[in-house]
MARGUKE-494405 format. One record per residue: residue in one letter; x, y, z of N, C-alpha, C in turn; residue number from 0. Coordinates in nm, 3 decimals, padded with zeros to 5 digits. Example, Ala and Ser with C-alpha at 12.3 -4.5 7.8 and 13.67 -1.06 7.14 Angstrom:
<code=a | n_u=01.319 | n_v=-00.569 | n_w=00.780 | ca_u=01.230 | ca_v=-00.450 | ca_w=00.780 | c_u=01.320 | c_v=-00.330 | c_w=00.780 | pos=0> $
<code=s | n_u=01.285 | n_v=-00.225 | n_w=00.708 | ca_u=01.367 | ca_v=-00.106 | ca_w=00.714 | c_u=01.290 | c_v=00.003 | c_w=00.787 | pos=1> $
//
This chain:
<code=x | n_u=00.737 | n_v=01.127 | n_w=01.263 | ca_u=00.731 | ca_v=01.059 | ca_w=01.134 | c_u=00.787 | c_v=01.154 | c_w=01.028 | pos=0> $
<code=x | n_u=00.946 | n_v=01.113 | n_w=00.879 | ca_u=00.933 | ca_v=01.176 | ca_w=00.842 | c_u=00.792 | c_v=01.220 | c_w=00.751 | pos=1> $
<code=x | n_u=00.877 | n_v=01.307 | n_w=00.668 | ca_u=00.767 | ca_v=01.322 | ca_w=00.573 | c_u=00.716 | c_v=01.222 | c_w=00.418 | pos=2> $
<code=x | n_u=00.858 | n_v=01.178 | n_w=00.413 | ca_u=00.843 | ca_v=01.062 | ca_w=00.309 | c_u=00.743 | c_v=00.907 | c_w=00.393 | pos=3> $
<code=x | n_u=00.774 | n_v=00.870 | n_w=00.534 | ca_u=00.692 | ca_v=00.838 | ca_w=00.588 | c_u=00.576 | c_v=00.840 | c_w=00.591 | pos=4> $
<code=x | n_u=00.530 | n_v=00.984 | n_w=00.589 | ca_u=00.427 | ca_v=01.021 | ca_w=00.572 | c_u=00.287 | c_v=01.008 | c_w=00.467 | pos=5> $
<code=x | n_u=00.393 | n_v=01.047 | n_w=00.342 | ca_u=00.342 | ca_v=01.020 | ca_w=00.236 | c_u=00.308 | c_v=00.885 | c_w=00.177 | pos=6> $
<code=x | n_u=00.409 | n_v=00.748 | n_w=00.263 | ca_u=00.394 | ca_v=00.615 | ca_w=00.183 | c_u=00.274 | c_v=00.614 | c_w=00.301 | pos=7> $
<code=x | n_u=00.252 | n_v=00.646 | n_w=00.408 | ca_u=00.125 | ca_v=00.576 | ca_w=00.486 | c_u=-00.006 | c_v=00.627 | c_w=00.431 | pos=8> $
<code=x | n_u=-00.037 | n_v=00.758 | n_w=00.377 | ca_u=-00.114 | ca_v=00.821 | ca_w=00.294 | c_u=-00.148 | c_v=00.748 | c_w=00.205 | pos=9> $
<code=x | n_u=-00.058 | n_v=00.724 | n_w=00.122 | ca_u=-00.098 | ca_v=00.646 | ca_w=-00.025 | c_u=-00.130 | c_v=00.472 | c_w=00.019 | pos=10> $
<code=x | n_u=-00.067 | n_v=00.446 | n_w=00.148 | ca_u=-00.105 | ca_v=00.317 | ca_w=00.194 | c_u=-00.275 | c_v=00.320 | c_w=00.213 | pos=11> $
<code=x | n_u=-00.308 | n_v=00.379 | n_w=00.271 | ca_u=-00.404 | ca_v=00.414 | ca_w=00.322 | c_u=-00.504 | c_v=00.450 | c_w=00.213 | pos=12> $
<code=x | n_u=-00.507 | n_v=00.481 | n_w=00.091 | ca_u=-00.603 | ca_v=00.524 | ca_w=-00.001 | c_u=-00.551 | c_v=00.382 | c_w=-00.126 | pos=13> $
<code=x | n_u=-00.448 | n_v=00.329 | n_w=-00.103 | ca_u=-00.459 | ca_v=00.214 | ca_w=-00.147 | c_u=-00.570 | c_v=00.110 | c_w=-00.089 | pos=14> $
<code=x | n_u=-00.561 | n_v=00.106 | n_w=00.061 | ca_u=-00.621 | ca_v=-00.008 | ca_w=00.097 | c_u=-00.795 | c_v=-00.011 | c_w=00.088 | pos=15> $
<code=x | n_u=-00.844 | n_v=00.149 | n_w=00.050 | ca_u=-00.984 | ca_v=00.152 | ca_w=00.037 | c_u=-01.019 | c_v=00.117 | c_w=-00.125 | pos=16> $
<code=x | n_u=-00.885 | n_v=00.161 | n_w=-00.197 | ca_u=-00.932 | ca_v=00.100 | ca_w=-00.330 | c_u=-00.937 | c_v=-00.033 | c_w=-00.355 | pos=17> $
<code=x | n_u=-00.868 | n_v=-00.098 | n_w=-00.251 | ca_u=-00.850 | ca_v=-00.249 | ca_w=-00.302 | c_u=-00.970 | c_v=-00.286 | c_w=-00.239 | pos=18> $
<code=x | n_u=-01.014 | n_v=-00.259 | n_w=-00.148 | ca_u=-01.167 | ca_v=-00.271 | ca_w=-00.073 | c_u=-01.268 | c_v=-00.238 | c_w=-00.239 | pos=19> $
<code=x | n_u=-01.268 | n_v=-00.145 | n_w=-00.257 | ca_u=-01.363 | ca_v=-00.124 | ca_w=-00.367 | c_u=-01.375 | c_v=-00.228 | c_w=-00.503 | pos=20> $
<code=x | n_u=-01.217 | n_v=-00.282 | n_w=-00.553 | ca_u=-01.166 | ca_v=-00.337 | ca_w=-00.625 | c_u=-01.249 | c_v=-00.464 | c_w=-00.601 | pos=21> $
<code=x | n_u=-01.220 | n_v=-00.518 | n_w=-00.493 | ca_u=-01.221 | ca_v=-00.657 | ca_w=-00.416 | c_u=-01.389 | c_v=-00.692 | c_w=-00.454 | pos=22> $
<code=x | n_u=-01.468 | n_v=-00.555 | n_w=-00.402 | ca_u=-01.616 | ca_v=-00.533 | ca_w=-00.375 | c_u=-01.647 | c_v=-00.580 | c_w=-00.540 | pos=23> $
<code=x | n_u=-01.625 | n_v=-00.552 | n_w=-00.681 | ca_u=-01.611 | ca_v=-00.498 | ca_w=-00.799 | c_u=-01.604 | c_v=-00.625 | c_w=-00.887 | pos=24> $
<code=x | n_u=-01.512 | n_v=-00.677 | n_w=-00.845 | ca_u=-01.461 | ca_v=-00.767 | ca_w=-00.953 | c_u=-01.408 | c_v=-00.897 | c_w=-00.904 | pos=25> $
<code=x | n_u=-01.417 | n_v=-00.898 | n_w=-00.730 | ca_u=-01.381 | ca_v=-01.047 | ca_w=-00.666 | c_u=-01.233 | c_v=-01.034 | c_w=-00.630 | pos=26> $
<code=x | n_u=-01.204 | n_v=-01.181 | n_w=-00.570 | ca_u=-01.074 | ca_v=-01.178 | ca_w=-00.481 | c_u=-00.956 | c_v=-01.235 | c_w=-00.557 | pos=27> $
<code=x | n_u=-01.001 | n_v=-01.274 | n_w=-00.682 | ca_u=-00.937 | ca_v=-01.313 | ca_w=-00.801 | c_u=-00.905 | c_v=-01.272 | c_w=-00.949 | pos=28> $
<code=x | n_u=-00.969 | n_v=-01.155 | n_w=-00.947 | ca_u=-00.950 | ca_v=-01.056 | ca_w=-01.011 | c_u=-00.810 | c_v=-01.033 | c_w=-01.085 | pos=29> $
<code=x | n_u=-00.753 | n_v=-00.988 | n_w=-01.179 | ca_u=-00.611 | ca_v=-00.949 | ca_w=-01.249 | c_u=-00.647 | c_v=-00.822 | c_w=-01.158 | pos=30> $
<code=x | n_u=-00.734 | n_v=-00.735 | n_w=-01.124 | ca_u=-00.738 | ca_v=-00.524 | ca_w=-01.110 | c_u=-00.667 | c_v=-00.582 | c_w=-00.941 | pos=31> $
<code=x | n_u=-00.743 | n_v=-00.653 | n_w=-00.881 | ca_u=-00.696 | ca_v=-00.726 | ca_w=-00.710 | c_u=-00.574 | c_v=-00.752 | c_w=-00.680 | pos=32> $
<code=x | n_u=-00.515 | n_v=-00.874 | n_w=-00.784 | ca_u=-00.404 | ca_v=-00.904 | ca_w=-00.785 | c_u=-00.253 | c_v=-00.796 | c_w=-00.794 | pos=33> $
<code=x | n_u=-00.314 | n_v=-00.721 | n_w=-00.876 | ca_u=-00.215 | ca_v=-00.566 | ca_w=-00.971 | c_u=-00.207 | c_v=-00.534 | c_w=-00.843 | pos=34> $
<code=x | n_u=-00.318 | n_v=-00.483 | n_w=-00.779 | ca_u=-00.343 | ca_v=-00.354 | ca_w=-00.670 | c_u=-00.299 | c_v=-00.415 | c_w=-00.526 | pos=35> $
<code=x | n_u=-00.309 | n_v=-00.513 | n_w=-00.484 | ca_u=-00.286 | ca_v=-00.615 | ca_w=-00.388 | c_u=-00.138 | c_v=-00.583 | c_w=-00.373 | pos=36> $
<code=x | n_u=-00.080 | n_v=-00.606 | n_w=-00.493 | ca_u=00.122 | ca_v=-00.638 | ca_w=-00.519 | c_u=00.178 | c_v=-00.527 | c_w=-00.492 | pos=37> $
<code=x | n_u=00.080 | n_v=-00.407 | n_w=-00.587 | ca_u=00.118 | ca_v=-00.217 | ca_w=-00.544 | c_u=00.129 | c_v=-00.216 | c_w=-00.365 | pos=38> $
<code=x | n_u=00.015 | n_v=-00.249 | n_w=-00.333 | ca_u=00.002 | ca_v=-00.218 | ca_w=-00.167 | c_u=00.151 | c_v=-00.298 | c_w=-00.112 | pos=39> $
<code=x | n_u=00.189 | n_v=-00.398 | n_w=-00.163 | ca_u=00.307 | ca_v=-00.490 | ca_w=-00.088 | c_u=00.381 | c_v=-00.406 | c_w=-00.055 | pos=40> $
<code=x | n_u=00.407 | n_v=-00.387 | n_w=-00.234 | ca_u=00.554 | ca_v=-00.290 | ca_w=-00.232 | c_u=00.578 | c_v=-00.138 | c_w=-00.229 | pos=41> $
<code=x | n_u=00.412 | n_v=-00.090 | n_w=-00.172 | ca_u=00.437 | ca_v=00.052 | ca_w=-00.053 | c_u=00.485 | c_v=00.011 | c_w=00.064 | pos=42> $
<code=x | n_u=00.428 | n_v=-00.107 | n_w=00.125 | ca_u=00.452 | ca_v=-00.095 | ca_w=00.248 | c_u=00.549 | c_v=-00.149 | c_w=00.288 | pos=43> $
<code=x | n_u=00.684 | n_v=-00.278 | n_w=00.203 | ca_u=00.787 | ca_v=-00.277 | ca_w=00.205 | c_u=00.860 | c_v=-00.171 | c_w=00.225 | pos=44> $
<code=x | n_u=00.832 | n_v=-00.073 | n_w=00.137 | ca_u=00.916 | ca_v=00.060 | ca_w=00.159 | c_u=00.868 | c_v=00.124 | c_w=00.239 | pos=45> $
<code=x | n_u=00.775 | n_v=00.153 | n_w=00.318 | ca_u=00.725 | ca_v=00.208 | ca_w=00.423 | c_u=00.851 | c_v=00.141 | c_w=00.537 | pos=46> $
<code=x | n_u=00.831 | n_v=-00.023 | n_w=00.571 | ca_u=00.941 | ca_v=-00.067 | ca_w=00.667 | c_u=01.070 | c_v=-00.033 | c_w=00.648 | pos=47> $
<code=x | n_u=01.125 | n_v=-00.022 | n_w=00.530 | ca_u=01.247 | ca_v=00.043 | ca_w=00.503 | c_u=01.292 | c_v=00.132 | c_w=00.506 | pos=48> $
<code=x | n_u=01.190 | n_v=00.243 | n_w=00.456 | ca_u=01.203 | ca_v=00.406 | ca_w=00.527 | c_u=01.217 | c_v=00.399 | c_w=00.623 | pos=49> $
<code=x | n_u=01.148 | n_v=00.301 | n_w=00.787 | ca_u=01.077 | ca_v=00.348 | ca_w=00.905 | c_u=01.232 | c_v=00.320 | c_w=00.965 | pos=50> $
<code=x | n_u=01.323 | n_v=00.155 | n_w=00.920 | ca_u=01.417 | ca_v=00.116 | ca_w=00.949 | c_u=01.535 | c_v=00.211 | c_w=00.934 | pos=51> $
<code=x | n_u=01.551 | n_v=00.273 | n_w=00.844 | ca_u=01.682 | ca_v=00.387 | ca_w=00.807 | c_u=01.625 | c_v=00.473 | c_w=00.851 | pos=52> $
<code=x | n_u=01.540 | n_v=00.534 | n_w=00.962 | ca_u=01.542 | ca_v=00.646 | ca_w=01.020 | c_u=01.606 | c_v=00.636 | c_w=01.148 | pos=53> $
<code=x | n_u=01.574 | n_v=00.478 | n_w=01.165 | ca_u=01.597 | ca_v=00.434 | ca_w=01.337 | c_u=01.795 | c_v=00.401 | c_w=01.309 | pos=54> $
<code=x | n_u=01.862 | n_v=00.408 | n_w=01.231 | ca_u=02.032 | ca_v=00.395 | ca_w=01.239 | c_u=02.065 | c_v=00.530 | c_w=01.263 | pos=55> $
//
């Protein structure tokens, strides 16, 4: 794995406990859920895109 790899699964990963906390906090409908929900998308879009331009 590189290391930029690395780093989006990290921040994936401490995203997905905040949105757990978020979720816990303020519900599944929340604006803080929704924000944080969209952040997580578009780490892990770029997570597949990093993972894809390593494999050419």
């Amino acid at each position: 794995m590189s290391k930029e790899m690395g780093r989006l699964d990290s921040k994936i990963q401490q995203l997905k406990q905040e949105l757990i906390l978020i979720i816990e906090a303020t519900g599944l409908d929340s604006q803080d859920t929704l924000r944080l929900s969209q952040k997580l998308d578009q780490l892990k879009s770029g997570f597949i895109y990093v993972k894809h331009s390593y494999k050419k």
